[in-house]
RODO-2510 file (C-alpha; in nm, 4 decimals, decimal comma):
residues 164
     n   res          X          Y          Z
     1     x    20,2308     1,0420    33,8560
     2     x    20,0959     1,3457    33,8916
     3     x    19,8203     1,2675    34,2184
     4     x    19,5798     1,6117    34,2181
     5     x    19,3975     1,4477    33,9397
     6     x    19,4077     1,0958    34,0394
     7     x    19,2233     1,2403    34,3729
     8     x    18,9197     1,4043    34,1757
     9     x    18,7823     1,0581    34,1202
    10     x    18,7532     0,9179    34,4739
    11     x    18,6262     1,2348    34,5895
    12     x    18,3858     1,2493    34,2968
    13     x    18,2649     0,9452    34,3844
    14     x    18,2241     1,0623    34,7616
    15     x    18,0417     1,3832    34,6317
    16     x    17,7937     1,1999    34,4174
    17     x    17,7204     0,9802    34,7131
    18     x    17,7200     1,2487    34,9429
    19     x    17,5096     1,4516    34,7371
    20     x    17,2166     1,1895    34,6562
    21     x    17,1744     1,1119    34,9819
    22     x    17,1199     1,4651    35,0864
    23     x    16,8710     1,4824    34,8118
    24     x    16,6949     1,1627    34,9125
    25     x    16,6601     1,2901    35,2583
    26     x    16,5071     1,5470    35,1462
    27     x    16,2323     1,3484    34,9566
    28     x    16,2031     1,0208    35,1973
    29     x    16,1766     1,0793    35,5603
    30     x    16,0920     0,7498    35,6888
    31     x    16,2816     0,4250    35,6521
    32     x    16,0289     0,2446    35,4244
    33     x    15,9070     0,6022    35,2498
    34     x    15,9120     0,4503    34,8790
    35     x    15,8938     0,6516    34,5360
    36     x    15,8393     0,4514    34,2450
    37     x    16,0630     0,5553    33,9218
    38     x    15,9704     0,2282    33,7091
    39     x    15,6394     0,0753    33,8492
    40     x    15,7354    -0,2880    33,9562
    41     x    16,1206    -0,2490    33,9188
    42     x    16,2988     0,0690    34,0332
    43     x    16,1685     0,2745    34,3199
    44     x    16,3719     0,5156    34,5319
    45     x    16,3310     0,3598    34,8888
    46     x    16,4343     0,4485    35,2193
    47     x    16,6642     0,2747    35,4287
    48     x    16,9025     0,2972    35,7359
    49     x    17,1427    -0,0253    35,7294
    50     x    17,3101     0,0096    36,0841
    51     x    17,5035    -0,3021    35,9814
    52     x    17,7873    -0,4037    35,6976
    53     x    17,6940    -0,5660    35,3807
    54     x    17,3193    -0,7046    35,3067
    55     x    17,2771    -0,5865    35,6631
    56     x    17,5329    -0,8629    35,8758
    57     x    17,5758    -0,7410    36,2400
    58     x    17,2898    -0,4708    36,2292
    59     x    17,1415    -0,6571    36,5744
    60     x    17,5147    -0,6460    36,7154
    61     x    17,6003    -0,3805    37,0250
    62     x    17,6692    -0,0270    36,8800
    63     x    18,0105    -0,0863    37,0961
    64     x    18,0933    -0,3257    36,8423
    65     x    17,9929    -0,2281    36,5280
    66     x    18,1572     0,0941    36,5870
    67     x    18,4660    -0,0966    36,6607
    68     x    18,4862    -0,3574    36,3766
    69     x    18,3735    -0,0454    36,1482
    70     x    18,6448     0,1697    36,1683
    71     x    18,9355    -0,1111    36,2159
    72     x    18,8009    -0,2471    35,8754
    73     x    18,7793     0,1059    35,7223
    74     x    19,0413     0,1874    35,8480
    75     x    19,2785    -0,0870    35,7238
    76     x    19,0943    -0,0726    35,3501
    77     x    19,2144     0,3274    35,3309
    78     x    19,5559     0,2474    35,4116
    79     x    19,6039    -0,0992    35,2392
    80     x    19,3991     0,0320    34,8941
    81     x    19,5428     0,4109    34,9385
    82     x    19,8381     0,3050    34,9538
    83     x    19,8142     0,1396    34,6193
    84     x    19,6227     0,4101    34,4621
    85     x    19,8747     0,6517    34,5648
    86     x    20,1890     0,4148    34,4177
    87     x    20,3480     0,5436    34,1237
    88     x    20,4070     0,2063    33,9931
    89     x    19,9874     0,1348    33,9905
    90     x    19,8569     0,1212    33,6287
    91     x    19,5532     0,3909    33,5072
    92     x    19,2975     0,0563    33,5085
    93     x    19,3986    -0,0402    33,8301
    94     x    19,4016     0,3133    33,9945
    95     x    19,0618     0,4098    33,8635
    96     x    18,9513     0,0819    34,0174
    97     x    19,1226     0,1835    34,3567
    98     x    18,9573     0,5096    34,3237
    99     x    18,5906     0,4038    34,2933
   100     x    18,6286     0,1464    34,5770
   101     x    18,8020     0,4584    34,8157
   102     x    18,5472     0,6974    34,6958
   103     x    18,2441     0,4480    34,8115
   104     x    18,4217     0,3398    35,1257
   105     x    18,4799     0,6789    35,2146
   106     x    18,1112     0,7694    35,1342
   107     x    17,9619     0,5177    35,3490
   108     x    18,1864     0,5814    35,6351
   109     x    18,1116     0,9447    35,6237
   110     x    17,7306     0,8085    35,6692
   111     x    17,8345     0,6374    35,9662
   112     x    18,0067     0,9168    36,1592
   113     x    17,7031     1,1678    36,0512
   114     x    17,4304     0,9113    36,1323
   115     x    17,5291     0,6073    36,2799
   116     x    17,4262     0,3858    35,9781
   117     x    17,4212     0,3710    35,6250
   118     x    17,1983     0,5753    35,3984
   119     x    17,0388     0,3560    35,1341
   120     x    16,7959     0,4177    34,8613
   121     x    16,7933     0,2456    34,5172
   122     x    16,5429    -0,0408    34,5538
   123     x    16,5353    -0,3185    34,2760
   124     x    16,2523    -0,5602    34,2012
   125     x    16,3594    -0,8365    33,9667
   126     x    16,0118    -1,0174    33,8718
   127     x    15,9602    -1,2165    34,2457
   128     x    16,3179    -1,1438    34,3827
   129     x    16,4345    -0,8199    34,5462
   130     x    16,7466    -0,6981    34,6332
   131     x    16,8779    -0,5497    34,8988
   132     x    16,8202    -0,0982    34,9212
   133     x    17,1919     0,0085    34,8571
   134     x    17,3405     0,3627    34,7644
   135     x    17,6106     0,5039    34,4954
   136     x    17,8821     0,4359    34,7488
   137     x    17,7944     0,0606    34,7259
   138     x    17,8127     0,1207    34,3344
   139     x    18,1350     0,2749    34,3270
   140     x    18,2876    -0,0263    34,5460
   141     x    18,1786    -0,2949    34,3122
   142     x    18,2386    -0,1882    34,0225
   143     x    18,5666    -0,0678    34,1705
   144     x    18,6099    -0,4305    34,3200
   145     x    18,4670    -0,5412    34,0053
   146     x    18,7288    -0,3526    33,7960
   147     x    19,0066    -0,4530    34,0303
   148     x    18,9350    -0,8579    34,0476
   149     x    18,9772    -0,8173    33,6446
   150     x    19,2715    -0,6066    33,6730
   151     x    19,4682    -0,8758    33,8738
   152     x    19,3017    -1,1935    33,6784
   153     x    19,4507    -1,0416    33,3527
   154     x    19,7754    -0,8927    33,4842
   155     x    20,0564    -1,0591    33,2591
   156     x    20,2793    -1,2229    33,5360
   157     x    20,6205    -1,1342    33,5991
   158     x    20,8930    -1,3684    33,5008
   159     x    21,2183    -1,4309    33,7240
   160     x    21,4773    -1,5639    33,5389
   161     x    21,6116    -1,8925    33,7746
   162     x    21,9771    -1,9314    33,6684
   163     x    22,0599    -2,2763    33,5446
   164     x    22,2802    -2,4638    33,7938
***
């Protein structure tokens, strides 16, 4: 495998998240500050998500979350590098890898420049409303998306079992 351009795509995917949340700063100062793109169901909206996913342990001590932040990224940059990196890992499966680096990487940067999580792409589905979330979040689902269908869909390996 030649790696140099197997790299572009998790750091493409951390420049594109980089890079729109630079711009969005730029635009929205306030958590809250709102721009609406599709009146009723797409604004760009403002918010700082000190904790993990749909915003779990954002009231925990900073101690903490600092803590269980970087074991967890941590451990996903070595466990999923390492596969992404493998020779052995198939195109599907690194492209997969790549997105979910890219993202983790681009959220983690957010957390050593800020202390929480840029987030901006606000959805309004008729009376329900998601959570704010960023490209980084993208690239990790779709990534995670990717992967779960990667490994449902993998042809298993046979082992011959001599006969006795």
């Amino acid at each position: 495998m030649k790696r140099l351009p197997w790299l572009l795509l998790p750091l493409g995917a951390l420049a594109a998240d980089y890079g729109s949340k630079v711009w969005i700063l730029r635009i929205l100062h306030f958590q809250g500050d709102s721009k609406p793109i599709i009146e009723g169901f797409f604004s760009l909206t403002l918010g700082f998500n000190k904790g993990a996913i749909f915003g779990t342990l954002h009231t925990a001590p900073e101690w903490l979350r600092i803590g269980v932040f970087s074991l967890a990224g941590l451990a996903a940059l070595l466990y999923f590098g390492r596969l992404f990196l493998a020779e052995e890992t198939p195109k599907l499966e690194r492209v997969a890898l790549g997105l979910i680096l890219g993202g983790a990487c681009g959220n983690g940067l957010d957390r050593i420049l800020h202390g929480y999580v840029v987030d901006f792409l606000d959805f309004v589905f008729g009376t329900w409303h998601y959570w704010y979330f960023n490209l980084a979040d993208s690239c990790i689902v779709v990534g995670a998306i990717l992967f779960g269908i990667v490994l449902l869909t993998a042809k298993k390996a046979t082992v011959a079992v001599p006969a006795e």
